[in-house]
C-alpha positions in Angstrom: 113.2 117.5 114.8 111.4 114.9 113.4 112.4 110.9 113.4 115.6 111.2 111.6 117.7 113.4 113.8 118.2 110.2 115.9 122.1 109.3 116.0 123.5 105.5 114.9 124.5 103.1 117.6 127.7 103.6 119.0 127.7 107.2 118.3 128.3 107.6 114.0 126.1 110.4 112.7 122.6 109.8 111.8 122.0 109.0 107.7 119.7 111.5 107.4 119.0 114.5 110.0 116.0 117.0 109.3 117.0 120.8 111.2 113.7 121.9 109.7 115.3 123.2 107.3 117.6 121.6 105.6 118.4 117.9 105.9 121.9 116.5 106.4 122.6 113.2 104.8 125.4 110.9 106.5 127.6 110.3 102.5 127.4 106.4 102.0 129.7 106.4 99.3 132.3 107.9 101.6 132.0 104.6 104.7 133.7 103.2 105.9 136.9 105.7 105.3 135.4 108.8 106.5 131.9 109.3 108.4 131.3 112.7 105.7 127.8 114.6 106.3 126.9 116.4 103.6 123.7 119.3 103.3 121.0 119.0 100.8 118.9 122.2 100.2 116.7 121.4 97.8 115.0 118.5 95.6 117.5 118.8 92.9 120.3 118.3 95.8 118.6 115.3 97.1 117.7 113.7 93.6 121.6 114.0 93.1 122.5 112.1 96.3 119.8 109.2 95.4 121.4 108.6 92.1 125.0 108.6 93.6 124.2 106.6 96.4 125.1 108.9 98.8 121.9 108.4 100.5 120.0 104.9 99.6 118.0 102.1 100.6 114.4 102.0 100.0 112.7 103.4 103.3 115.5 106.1 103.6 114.9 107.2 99.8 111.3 107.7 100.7 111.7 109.9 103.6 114.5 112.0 101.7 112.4 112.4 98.6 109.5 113.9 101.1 112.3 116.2 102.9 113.2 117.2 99.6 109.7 117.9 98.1 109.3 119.9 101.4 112.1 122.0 100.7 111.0 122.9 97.4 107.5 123.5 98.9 109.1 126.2 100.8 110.6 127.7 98.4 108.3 128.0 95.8 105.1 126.8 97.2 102.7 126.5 94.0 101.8 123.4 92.5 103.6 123.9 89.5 106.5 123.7 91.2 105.9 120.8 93.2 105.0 119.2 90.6 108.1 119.7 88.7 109.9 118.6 91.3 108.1 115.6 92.1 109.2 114.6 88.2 112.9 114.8 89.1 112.8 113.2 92.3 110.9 110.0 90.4 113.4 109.5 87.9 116.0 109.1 90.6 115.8 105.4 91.1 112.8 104.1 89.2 113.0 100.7 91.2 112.1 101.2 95.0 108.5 101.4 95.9 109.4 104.5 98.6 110.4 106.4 96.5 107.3 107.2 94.5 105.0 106.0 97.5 106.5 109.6 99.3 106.2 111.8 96.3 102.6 110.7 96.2 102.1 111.4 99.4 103.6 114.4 100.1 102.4 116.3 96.6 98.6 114.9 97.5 99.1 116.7 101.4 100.0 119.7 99.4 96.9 119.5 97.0 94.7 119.4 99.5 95.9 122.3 101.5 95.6 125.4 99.3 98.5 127.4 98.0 101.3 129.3 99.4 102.1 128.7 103.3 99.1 126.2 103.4 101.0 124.1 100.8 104.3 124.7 101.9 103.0 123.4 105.5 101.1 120.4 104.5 104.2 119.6 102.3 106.8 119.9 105.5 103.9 118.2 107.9 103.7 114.8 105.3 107.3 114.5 105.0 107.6 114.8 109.0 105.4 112.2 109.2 106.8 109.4 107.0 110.2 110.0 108.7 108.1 109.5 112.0 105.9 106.4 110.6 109.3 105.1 109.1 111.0 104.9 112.5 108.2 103.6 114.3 107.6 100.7 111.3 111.6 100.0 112.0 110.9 99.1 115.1 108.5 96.9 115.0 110.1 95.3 112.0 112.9 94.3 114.2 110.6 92.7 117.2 108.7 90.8 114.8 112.0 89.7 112.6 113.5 88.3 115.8 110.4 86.4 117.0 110.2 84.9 113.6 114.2 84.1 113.4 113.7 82.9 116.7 110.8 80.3 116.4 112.6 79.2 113.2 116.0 78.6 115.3 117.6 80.7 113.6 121.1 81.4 114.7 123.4 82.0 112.2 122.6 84.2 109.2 124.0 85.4 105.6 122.8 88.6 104.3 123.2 90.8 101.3 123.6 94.5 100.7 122.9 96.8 103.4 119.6 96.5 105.4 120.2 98.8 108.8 120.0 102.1 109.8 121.8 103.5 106.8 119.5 102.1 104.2 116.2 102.8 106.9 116.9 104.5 109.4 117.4 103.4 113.2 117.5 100.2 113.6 116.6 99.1 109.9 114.8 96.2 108.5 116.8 92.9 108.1 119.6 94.3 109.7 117.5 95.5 112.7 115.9 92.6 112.6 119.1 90.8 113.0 120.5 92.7 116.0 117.1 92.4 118.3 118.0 88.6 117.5 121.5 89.2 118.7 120.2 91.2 122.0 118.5 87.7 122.7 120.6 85.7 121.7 124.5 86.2 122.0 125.2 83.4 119.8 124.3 85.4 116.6 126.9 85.1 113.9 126.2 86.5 110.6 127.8 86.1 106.9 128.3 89.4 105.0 127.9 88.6 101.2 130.6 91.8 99.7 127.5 93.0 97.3 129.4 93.6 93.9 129.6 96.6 92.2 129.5 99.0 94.8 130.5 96.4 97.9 127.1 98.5 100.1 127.5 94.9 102.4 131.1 94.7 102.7 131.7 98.7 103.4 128.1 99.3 105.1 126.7 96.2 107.0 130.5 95.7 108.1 130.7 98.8 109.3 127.4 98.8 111.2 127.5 95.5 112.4 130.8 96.1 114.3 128.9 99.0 115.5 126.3 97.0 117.1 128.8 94.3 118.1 127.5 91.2 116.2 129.8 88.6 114.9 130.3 88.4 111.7 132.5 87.1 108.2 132.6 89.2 105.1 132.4 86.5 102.2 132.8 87.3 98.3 129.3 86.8 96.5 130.1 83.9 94.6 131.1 82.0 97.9 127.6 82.7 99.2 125.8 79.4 97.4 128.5 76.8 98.6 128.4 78.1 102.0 124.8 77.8 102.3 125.0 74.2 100.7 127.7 73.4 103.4 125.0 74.3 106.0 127.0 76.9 107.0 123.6 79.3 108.0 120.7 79.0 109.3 118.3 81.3 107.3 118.7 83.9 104.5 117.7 87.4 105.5 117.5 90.1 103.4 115.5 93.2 102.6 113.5 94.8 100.0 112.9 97.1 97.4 110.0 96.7 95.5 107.2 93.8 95.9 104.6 93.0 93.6 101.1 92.1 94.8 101.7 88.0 94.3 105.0 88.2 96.5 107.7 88.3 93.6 110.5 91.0 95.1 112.9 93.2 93.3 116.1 93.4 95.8 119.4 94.1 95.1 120.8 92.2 92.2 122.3 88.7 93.7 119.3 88.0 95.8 118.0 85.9 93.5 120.9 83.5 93.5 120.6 83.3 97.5 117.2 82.3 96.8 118.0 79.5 95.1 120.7 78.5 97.1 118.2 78.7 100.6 115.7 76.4 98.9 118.1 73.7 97.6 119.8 73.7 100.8 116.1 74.0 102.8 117.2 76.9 104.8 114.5 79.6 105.2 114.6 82.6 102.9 113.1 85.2 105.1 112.1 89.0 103.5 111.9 92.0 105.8 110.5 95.9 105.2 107.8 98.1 105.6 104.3 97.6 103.7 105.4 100.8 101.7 107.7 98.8 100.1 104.8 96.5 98.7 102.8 97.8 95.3 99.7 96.2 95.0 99.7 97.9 91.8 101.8 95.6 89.6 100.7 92.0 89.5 104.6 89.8 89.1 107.7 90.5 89.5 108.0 90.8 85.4 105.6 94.5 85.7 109.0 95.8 88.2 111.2 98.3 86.1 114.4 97.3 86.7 117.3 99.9 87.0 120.2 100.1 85.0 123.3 101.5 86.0 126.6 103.2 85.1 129.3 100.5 83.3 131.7 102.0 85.3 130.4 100.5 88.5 131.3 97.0 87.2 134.8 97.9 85.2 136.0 99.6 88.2 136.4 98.7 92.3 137.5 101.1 94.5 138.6 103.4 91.2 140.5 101.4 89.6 139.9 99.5 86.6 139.4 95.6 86.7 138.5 94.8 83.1 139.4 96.9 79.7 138.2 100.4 79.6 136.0 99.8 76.6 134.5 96.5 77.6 130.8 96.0 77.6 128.8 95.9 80.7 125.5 94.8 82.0 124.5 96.6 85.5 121.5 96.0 86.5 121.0 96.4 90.0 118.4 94.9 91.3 117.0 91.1 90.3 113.2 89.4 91.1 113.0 86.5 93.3 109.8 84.4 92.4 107.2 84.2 95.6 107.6 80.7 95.2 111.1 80.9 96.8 110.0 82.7 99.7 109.5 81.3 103.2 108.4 84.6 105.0 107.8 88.2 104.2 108.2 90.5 107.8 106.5 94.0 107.9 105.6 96.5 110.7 101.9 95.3 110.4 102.9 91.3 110.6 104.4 88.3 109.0 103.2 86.7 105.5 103.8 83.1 105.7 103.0 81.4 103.0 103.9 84.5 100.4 101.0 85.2 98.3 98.4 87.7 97.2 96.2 86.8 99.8 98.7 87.0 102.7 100.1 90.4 101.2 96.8 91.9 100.5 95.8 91.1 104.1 99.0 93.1 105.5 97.6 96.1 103.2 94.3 95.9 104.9 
């Protein structure tokens, strides 16, 4: 069993868990009602859980997308057929980096192998070992996050979305940052912006920080800027999705705002994810394609409407913060500070 079969703190189900055969997927639109596993057999099945949410975050989309590329290997193991499952897991979620970064990887493995059980095992082999490098890149992640929190001072953080083990497997990437601070240092407190449409901060990091035992408020979006201008925090720590070669970052949509808030205020704004997360191959933050999702997300909250049935909506989900804005990027290989394409290109290296 490969990286992912490794159970949450506290004892919740892992979010994804690989039986060699199928992989089990904790259902993130279900938390933090009911802890709901759900089995996807295929790359159509797992496609369908990235677009619903059900599984998400950028590292864990990339090890999912592999598992389910290695499914379909076994299946049907021609390239044809990876191929034409590599198409639909790409259109999942056009945004994270992962997400094609694993398809790449995991169809090349199979190219270079042959046909039939060659391909099927080079495709299984790949996917088993960015679960394996994605657990190990968590890790160190978190050590280097909480040295850099720590020789900032950093004691008291807000954060946005959903940046731990569900979103990248044990222990995460700001969030697992976050708790090796708080194994330090027991005077960790952190603010919890709600992350409007789908709330992944108030029903996910909630739920995992109380997991972990951290202390923590759950504050509406909107109230995230004031605070930060009250000098209610410390630092801004948040994940990422996609990062352009010159440092501009696609995250979920309200990080931008934060941003802005940190440098008014003159907190540090602090990035942290794995190197897969970075593509070298787009130049700004203006090359990222930026996803677009269903109206009903923003007319409704928790199923019931908020605003007129009919009323126009613009959902996009994730937003670019300029480099500029950055005070640190974290990564499993080591810490850009200042943000640029030198400091990221050396990381690549």
């Amino acid at each position: 069993m490969a990286a992912t079969g490794a159970p949450t703190r506290a004892g919740a189900p892992a979010p994804l868990r690989w039986d060699g055969e199928r992989l089990h997927a904790l259902d993130q639109t279900a938390l933090p009602w009911e802890e709901r596993v759900i089995e996807l057999a295929d790359g159509a099945a797992v496609a369908g859980a990235l677009r619903r949410l059900a599984v998400r975050g950028a590292p864990l989309i990339g090890v999912a997308a592999g598992y389910g590329l290695a499914m379909d290997a076994a299946r049907e193991p021609t390239l044809a057929a990876l191929d034409r499952a590599a198409a639909v897991l790409r259109s999942a979620r056009p945004t994270a980096a992962n997400l094609g970064w694993a398809v790449d990887r995991v169809v090349g493995a199979a190219r270079g192998a042959g046909a039939g059980p060659r391909l099927a095992a080079a495709a299984r082999a790949e996917a088993e070992a960015i679960d394996a490098e994605n657990a190990a890149a968590g890790a160190a992640q978190a050590r280097l996050g909480a040295d850099l929190l720590a020789e900032l001072g950093v004691r008291r953080i807000l954060t946005h979305c959903n940046t731990g083990a569900l979103a990248c497997g044990e222990p995460g990437s700001a969030l697992g940052a976050i708790a090796a601070l708080a194994q330090r240092e027991a005077a960790v407190h952190v603010l919890v912006c709600e992350t409007r449409p789908l709330l992944q901060g108030a029903r996910l990091t909630t739920w995992e920080l109380r997991r972990l035992g951290i202390a923590h408020d759950l504050v509406v979006d909107a109230a995230a800027a004031g605070l930060v201008r009250a000098g209610a925090v410390d630092a801004v720590v948040v994940g990422f999705d996609r990062m352009a070669a010159n440092g501009d970052t696609a995250n979920k949509v309200g990080t931008y705002g934060h941003a802005l808030a940190a440098q008014a205020a003159g907190v540090p704004f602090v990035f942290v994810g794995p190197t897969s997360s970075i593509d070298p191959a787009i130049a700004t933050g203006d090359d990222v394609e930026i996803e677009e999702r269903d109206a009903e997300e923003v007319r409704r909250a928790g199923g019931e409407l908020v605003a007129p049935a009919d009323t126009p909506v613009r959902n996009p989900a994730f937003d670019v913060t300029p480099a500029a804005l950055v005070t640190a990027v974290v990564t499993e290989r080591g810490v850009a500070r200042p943000v640029d394409a030198g400091t990221l290109a050396a990381l690549l290296r």
